[in-house]
C-alpha positions, 0 to 999 in steps of 0.5 A, a space after each residue: 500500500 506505501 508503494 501505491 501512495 508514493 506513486 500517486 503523491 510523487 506524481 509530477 504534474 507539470 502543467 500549471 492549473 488555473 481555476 476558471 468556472 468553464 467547461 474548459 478548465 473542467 476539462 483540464 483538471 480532469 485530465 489531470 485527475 483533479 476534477 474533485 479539486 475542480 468542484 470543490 473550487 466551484 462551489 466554494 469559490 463561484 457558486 458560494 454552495 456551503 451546503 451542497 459543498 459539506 454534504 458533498 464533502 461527507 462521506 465517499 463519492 465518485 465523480 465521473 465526467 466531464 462527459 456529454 450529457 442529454 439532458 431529458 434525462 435530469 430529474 428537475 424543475 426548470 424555471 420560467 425565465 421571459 424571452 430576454 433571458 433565454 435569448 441572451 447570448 452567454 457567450 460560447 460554451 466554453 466560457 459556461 459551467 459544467 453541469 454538476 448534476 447528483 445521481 441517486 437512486 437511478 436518478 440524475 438531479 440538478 440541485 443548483 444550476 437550475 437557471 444554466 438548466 432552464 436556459 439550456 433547455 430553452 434553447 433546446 440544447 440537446 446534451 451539455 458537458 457534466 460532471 455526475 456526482 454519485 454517493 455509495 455503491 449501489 449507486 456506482 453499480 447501477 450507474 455502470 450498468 444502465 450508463 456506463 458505456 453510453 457516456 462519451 467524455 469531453 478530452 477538449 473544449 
């Protein structure tokens, strides 16, 4: 077991990464094997979810992504928003957030980013880049079985 974890701490990592809420920079630190540390700076940092961020923090969790993601599939309730809003140009896909969606009981939730959801959907994006967050392994194995090989992961924005 020492032998594993002197691999995985002396590990050269020598790209230098800057935290940006993109898909792009999600990408990055995906790459890098650091797509925890990606949300935990997103949430504490961009979005200020103290709550999400300590629940997310307890316990084991799996983070799979930044994979495309069709999002009829989410499990949420998706805001009204007037024409100005849902027309509005954000800029390119990019410069937005992932999705960061939770997987429980065979169900995807989108718990925060309800108006990047209902914006999305207004402009009826089909699939988006997310990240999926799952507690326990029940949830990990029934995630593989119905997803696991569906998903395609994003390698660059």
């Amino acid at each position: 077991m020492d032998s594993v974890k002197k691999i995985v701490y002396l590990k050269k990592n020598d790209r230098n990464l800057t935290y940006a809420p993109t898909v792009e920079s999600a990408v990055q630190y995906a790459n890098a094997g650091m797509l925890e540390e990606w949300i935990q700076c997103y949430l504490l940092f961009t979005h200020k979810v103290i709550p999400f961020q300590n629940d997310f923090m307890k316990g084991e969790h799996l983070c799979i992504g930044v994979v495309k993601f069709p999002l009829r599939l989410i499990q949420s309730q998706v805001l009204k928003l007037d024409e100005k809003h849902a027309t509005e140009d954000d800029g390119h896909a990019a410069a937005l957030p992932p999705l960061l969606l939770q997987y429980e009981e065979g169900k995807f939730h989108c718990n925060f980013q309800i108006k990047l959801l209902t914006t999305l959907k207004k402009r009826k994006v089909d699939a988006y880049p997310t990240i999926i967050v799952m507690k326990g392994n029940e949830d990990y194995k029934r995630f593989m079985k119905y997803y696991g090989t569906v998903f395609f992961y994003v390698d660059k924005v």
